[in-house]
DOTI-658333 format. One record per residue (C-alpha): residue in one letter; x negated, y negated, z negated. Coordinates in steps of 0.001 Angstrom, whole numbers, padded with zeros to 6 digits, always signed. Layout:
! DOTI-658333
AXYZ;...
END
This chain:
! DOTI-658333
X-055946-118706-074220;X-057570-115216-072526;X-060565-114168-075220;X-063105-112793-072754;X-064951-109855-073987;X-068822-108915-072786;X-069388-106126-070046;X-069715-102852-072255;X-069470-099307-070277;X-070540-096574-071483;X-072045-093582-069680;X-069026-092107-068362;X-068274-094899-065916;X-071227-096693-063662;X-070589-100685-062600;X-073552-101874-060570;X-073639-104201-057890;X-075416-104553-054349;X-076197-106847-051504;X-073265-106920-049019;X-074457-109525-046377;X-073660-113360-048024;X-071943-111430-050247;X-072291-109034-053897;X-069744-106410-053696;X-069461-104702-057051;X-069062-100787-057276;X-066952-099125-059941;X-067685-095153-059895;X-067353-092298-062468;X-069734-089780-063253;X-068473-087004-060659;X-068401-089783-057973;X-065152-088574-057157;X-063381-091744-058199;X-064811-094945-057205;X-063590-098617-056308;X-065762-101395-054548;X-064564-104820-054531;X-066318-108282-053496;X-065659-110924-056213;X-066623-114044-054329;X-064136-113189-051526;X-060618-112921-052820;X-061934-109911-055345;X-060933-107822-052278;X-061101-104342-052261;X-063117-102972-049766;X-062928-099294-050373;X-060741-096491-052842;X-061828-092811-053402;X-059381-090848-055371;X-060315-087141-055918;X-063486-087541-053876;X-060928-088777-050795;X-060903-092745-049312;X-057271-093818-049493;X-057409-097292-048557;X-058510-098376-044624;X-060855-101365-045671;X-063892-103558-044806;X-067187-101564-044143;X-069009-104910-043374;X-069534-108232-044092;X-068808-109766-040901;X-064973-107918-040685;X-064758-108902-044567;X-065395-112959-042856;X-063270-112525-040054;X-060598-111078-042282;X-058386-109211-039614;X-055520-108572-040807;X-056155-109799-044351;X-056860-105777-045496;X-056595-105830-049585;X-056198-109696-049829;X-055117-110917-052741;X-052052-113411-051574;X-050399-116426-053599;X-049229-118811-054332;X-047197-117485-052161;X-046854-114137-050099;X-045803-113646-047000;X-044601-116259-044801;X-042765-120233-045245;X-040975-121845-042624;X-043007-124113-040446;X-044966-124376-043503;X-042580-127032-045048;X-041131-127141-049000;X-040139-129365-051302;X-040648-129154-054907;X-039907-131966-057918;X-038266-134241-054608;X-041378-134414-052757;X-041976-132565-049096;X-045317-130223-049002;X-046583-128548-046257;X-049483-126017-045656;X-051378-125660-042893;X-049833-123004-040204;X-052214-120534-040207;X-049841-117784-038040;X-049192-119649-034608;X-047057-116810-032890;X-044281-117439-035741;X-045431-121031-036303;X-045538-120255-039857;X-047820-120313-042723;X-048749-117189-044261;X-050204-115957-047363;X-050998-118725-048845;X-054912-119978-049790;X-056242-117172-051990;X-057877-114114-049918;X-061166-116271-049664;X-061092-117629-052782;X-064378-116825-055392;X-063410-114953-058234;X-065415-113981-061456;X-065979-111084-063133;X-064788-112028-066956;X-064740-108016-068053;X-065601-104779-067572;X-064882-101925-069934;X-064214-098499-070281;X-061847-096094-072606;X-062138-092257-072628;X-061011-091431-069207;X-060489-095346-067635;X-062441-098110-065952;X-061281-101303-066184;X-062483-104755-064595;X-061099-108220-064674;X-061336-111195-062344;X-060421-114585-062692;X-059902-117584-060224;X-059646-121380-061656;X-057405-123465-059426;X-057490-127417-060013;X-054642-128230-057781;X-057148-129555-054857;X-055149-128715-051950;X-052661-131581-050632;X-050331-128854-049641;X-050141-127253-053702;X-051457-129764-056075;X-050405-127740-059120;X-053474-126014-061163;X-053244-122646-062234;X-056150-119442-063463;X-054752-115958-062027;X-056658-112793-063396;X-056799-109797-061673;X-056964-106233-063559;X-058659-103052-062008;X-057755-099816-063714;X-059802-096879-062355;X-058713-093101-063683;X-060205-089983-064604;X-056485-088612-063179;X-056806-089685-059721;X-054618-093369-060458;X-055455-096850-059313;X-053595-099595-061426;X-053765-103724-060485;X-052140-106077-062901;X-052220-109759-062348;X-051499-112573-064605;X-050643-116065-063374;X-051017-119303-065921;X-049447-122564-065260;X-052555-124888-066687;X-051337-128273-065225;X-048584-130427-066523;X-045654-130416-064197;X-043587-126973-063165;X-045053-125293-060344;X-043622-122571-057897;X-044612-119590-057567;X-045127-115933-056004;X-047503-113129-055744;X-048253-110106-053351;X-051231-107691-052268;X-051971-106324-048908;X-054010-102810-049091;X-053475-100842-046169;X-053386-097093-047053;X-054670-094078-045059;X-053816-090284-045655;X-054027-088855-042169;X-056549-089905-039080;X-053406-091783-037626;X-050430-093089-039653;X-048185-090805-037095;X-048953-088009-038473;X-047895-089325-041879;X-044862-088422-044067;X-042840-091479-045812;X-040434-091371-048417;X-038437-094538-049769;X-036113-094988-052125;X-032580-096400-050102;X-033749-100207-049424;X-032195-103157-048188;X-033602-104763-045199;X-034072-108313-045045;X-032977-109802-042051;X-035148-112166-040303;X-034975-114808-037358;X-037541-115206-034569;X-040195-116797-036550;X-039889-113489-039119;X-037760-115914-041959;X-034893-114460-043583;X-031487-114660-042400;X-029854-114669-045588;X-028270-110713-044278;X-029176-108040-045737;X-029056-104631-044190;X-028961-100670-045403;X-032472-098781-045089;X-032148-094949-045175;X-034964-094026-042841;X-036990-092427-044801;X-035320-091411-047914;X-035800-087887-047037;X-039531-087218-046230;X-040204-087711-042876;X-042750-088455-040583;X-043454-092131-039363;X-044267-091126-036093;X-043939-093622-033495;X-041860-096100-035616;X-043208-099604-036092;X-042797-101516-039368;X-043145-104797-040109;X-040238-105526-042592;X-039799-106605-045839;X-037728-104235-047840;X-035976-105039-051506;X-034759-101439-053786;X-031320-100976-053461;X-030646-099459-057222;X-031441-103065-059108;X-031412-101205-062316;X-034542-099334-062062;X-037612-100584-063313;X-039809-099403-060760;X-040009-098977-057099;X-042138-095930-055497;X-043086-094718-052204;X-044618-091670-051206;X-047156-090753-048244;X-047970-087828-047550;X-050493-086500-045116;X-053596-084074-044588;X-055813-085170-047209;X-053092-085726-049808;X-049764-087152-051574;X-050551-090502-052249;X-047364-092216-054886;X-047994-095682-054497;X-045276-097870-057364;X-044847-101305-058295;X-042852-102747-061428;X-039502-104260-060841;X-037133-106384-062910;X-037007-109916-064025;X-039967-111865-062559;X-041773-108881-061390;X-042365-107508-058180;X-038967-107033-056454;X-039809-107096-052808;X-042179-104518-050753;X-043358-105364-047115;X-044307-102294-044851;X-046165-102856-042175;X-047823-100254-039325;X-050901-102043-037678;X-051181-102040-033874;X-054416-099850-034330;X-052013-096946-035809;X-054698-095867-038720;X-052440-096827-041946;X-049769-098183-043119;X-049687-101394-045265;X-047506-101573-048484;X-047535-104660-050010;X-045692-105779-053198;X-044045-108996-053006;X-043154-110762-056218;X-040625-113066-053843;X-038502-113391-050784;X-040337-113969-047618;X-040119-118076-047495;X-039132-118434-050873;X-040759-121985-051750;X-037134-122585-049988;X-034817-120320-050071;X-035787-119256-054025;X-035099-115962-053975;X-037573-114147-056787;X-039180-117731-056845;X-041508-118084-060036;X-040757-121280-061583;X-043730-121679-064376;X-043435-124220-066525;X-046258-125913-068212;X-048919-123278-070170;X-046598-120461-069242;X-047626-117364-067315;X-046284-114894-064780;X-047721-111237-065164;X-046720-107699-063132;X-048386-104361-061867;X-048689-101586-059398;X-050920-099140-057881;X-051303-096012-056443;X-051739-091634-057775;X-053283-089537-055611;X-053231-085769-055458;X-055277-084021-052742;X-055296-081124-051031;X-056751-077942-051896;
END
């Protein structure tokens, strides 16, 4: 069982938190001010803003009322599941599930439950030259459509260095196997418009989806970018798995005016093996979003979690950040 260990920072680091309409959001910030997170707890501990080397790198909520609405679900935490499942349908143990469709152009349900979700702040500590804070969530299995209880815990890691680290960890607290997946949705920002962008990819496969944006079960070749090269007028909205299975990490670069932003997630058994990218309709950022699973994988179980009974699921990623002079 997680030990939780008192708030402690020392003088390097300030954590202090402020009125943000219904909400708190909390505010993680060094002593130059140059590196700073702030996140809202109570709503999915989303991430509403990311300074690296004095420069914002992630296209966020600057209000209450857009962190309600939730356009576009910008830094939401997503599971049980990420992405989308088929008509919202699955079975599990024998017996048929379904969540509520929540995407009606795909008739699909997406994300899962957790962006809104009220999280708690169980730590917050510092080392030398790193922040870190911890939330956790307590599920009791209340939802018709996933009656399986679980606690996730989310880790912030703030550096000195110009790095932004997440690591999650998933625990099965019920008594029956439950299924499983886990993904993030930060949209990142390096120029005024994500045109005038550079991306760089390792060679990817394409997953190949029907109308309602499910896989196909084809795969397909994805060299687009593995030179750097500017986005442009290109429109993504695909989800992408590394070719080269044997690496243990997948990274992406974007590059623009204010900076070289490496964003990397860990790969390998029951980590996070698929990447979504996305380019909004408003053109500001691109969204890269690690994907512990398939897109619909409650069904088609590819990079399904299966946790049994007081096991857990854990992985990581984030984002280094070098500006310009």
């Amino acid at each position: 069982m997680l030990l939780f260990r008192p708030i402690n920072l020392n003088d390097m680091y300030e954590y202090r938190t402020e009125p943000f309409g219904e909400f708190e959001k909390h505010i993680l910030t060094d002593s130059s001010g140059k590196h700073q997170i702030t996140f809202v707890p109570d709503y999915g501990a989303c991430i509403l803003s990311m300074q690296l080397h004095g420069v914002q790198v992630l296209d966020g909520y600057t209000t209450p009322i857009e962190l309600d609405l939730n356009r576009w679900g910008k830094s939401g935490l997503l599971f049980p599941f990420p992405n989308r499942l088929a008509n919202g349908l699955y079975e599990w143990g024998g017996i048929a599930y379904r969540f509520p469709l929540n995407d009606p152009t795909t008739g699909t349900a997406l994300h899962g439950f957790g962006m809104d979700k009220a999280f708690k702040v169980v730590t917050a500590q510092t080392e030398e030259k790193t922040a870190r804070i911890a939330c956790r969530y307590e599920y009791d299995g209340k939802f018709d459509s996933y009656p399986f209880p679980f606690a996730i815990q989310v880790d912030y890691e703030l550096s000195d260095e110009g790095s932004f680290q997440m690591s999650y960890t998933c625990w099965n607290t019920g008594e029956a196997p439950l299924p499983w997946g886990f993904g993030w949705h930060p949209y990142f920002c390096v120029s005024e418009r994500v045109e005038d962008s550079r991306l760089q990819t390792p060679p990817l496969d394409m997953i190949g989806v029907d109308e309602q944006m499910i896989p196909t079960g084809k795969r397909y070749a994805y060299t687009e970018f593995i030179q750097p090269k500017l986005i442009s007028a290109t429109v993504l909205d695909n989800c992408f798995a590394p070719t080269q299975k044997e690496a243990d990490n997948l990274q992406i670069q974007l590059e623009g005016e204010r900076g070289k932003l490496t964003y990397w997630q860990e790969t390998g058994p029951g980590k996070l093996n698929y990447v979504q990218l996305f380019t909004p309709p408003d053109r500001k950022s691109i969204a890269i979003e690690p994907m512990s699973c398939n897109v619909d994988a409650f069904n088609n179980q590819d990079g399904l979690i299966k946790l049994q009974p007081g096991d857990q699921a854990s992985g990581r990623f984030g984002v280094r950040f070098q500006a310009r002079d």
